[in-house]
C-alpha positions as MATLAB code, in Angstrom:
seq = 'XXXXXXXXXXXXXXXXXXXXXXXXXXXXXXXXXXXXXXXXXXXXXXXXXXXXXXXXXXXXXXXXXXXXXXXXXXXXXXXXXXXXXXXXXXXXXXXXXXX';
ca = [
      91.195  249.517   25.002;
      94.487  249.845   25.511;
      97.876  248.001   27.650;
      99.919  249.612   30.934;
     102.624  248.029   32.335;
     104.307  249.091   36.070;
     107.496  250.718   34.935;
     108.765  250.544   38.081;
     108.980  247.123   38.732;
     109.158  246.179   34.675;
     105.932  243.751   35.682;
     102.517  243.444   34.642;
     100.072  245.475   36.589;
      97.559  243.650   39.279;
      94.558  246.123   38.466;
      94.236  248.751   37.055;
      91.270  251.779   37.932;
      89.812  254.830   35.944;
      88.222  257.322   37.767;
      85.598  259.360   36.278;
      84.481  262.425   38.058;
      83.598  260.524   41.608;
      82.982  257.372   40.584;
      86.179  254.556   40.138;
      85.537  251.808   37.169;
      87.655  248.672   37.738;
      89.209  248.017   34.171;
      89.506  244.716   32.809;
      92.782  243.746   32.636;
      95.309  241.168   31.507;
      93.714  240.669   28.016;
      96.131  239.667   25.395;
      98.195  242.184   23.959;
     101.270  240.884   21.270;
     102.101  244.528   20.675;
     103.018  245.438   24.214;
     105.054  242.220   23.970;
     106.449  242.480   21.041;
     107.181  246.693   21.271;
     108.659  245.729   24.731;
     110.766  242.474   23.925;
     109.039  241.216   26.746;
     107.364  238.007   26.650;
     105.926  238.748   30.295;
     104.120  241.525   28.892;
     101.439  239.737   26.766;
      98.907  239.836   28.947;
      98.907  243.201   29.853;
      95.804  244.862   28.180;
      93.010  246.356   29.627;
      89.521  247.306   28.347;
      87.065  249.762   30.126;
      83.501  250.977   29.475;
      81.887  254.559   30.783;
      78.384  255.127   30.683;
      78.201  258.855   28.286;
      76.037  260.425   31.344;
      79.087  259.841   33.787;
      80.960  262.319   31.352;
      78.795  264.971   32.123;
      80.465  267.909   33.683;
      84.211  266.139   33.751;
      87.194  267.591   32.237;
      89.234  264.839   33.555;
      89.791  261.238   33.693;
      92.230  259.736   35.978;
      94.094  256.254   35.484;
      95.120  254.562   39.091;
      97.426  251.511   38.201;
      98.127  249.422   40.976;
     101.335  247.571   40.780;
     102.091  243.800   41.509;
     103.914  245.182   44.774;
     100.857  247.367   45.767;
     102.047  250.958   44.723;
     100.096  252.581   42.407;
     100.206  255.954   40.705;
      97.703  257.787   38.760;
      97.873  259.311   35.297;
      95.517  261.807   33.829;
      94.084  262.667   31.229;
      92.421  266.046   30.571;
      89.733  266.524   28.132;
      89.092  270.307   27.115;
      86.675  270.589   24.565;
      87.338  267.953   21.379;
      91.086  268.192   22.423;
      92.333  265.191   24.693;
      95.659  265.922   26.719;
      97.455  262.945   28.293;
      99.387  264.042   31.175;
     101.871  260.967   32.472;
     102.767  261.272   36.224;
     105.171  258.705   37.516;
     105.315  259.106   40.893;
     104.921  256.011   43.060;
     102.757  255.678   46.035;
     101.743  252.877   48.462;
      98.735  251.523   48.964;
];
C-alpha cells in the first residue's frame, strides 16, 4: 500500500505497474489517500493510492522490483527498488518517457 503522484504534470497518475522479475502486476490505484492530500495541500490528490499483491514464489531469484507509473498524459517512468538481502534500497529515477 502506498500513494504516487506524476510530478511532472502535478496530477494523479492513470495506472500505475510493478514489475517483478518478468512478470508486470497492474496495481490498484486511486484508493483514498487524505495523507497524500493533506502532505501535498492538494485536494486533487486524494485519490491517489495504490495497493498491490505478489505471490512470495514470484520473489524467487529477484533482487529488484520496478515501479512503471504511467502519467495522465501517457509518459511514464519507472522507479526501483532493490532488495539485497533484509536491506530494501529505493532508488527514485525521474526521467520521463512516452508511451
Amino acid at each position: 500500500i502506498g500513494w504516487a503522484i506524476d510530478s511532472f504534470s502535478n496530477a494523479p497518475l492513470s495506472e500505475i505497474y510493478l514489475k517483478v522479475g518478468e512478470r508486470l502486476i497492474k496495481c490498484d490505484y486511486g484508493l483514498q489517500m487524505i495523507n497524500a492530500a493533506y502532505l501535498l495541500n492538494d485536494q486533487n490528490m486524494m485519490f491517489s493510492g495504490f495497493c498491490v499483491s505478489v505471490p512470495v514464489d514470484y520473489l524467487d531469484s529477484v533482487d529488484k522490483l520496478e515501479f512503471i507509473m504511467i502519467g495522465s498524459d501517457g509518459s511514464y517512468r519507472f522507479d526501483v527498488i532493490s532488495i539485497l538481502g533484509d536491506e530494501i534500497t529505493w532508488y527514485k529515477n525521474a526521467f520521463p518517457y512516452h508511451v
